[in-house]
N, C-alpha and C positions, 0 to 999 in steps of 0.2 A: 173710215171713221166708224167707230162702232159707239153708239148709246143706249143706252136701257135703262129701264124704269121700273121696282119691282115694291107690290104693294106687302108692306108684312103680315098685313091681319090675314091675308088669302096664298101670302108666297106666288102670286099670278105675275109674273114676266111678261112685258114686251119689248121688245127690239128692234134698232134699227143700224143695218150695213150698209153702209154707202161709200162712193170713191168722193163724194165731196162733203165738207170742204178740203179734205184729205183724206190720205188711204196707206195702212200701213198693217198689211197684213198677219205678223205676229202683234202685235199690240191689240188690234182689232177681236184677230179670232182671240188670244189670251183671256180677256176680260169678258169678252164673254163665254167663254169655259167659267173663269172665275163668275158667275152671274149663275149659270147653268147648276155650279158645284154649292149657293148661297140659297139657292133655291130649294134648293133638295135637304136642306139644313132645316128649313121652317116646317111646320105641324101643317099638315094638306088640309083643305075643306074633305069631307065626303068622298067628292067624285075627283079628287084628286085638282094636279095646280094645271095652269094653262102659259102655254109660251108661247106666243105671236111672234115670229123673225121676219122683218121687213127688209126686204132687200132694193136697194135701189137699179136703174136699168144698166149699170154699167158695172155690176159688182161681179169679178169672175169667180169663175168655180173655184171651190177650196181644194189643193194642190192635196195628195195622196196619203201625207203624212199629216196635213187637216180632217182628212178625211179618215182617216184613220182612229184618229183623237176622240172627235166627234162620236162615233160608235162606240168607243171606248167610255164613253160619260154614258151613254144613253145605257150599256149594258150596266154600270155603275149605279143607276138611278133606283134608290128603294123605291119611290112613292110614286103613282100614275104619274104620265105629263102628256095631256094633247095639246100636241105640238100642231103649230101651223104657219106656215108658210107665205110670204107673199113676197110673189116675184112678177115681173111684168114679161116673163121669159114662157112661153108655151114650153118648151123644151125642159128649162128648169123646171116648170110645175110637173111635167111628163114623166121627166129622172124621179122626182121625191114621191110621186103615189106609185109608180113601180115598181120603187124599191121598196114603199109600205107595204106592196100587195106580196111582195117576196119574201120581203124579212118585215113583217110588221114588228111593231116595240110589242114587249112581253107585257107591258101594263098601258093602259091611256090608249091616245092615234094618233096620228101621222095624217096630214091633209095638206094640200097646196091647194093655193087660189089666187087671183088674180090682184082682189083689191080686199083693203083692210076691214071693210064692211061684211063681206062673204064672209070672210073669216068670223068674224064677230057673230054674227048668223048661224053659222052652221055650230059655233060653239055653243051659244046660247042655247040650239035648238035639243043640242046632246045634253047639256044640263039642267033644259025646262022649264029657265028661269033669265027672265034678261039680267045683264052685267055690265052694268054703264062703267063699274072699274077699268075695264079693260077700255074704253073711250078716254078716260082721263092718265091712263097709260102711257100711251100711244101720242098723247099732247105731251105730257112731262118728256117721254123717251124723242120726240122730235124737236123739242127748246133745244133738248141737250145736244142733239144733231147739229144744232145752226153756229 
């Protein structure tokens, strides 16, 4: 199941992937490509837009030709996006700073973390300003999970 919540006045994303209450992997990852490609349509703040993916603890890896996809938006992307991560997977978070520290994105960051707070935090702390949006987010994009 894939939901998202995206504010227009900031273009700021968040998401969330879960196998429950269902799970359908091209539907899932699609709309959020489509989400990804909606976002990068709107006028940035500044320091560019912010995208939160929450993953839940049974959500599997995205199969090669997902993976694939996915880089493929990301080299796509005019405008910064730090991107962030949250998985309850030590391993997932280990692959995605990694791969940041290997192939970092050409604009914005790439961060994994454990819980949706950290994330909130560490974004805050790069833009120097709190972001209660991204709280009220995160509530919209989890109604729509249920």
């Amino acid at each position: 199941m894939y939901a998202g919540a995206m504010d227009n006045g900031t273009g700021f994303l968040v998401s969330i992937l879960d196998t429950k209450p269902s799970y359908n992997e091209e539907a899932d990852y699609r709309r959020l490509l489509d989400d990804i490609g909606r976002q990068q349509q709107q006028v940035p703040p500044a320091e560019g837009f912010v995208h939160i993916l929450a993953t839940g603890s049974q959500w599997p890896q995205p199969n090669a030709m997902w993976r694939k996809r996915f880089a493929e938006a990301r080299e796509k992307q005019l405008y910064p996006v730090h991107f962030a991560l949250i998985s309850p997977s030590p391993i997932v978070r280990g692959v995605v700073t990694a791969v940041s520290w290997v192939a970092p994105p050409k604009t914005g960051s790439s961060t994994a973390w454990s819980s949706f707070d950290e994330a909130v935090e560490a974004i805050e702390s790069r833009f120097k300003r709190r972001l209660p949006i991204l709280q009220k987010l995160y509530e919209e994009a989890s109604v729509r999970a249920k």
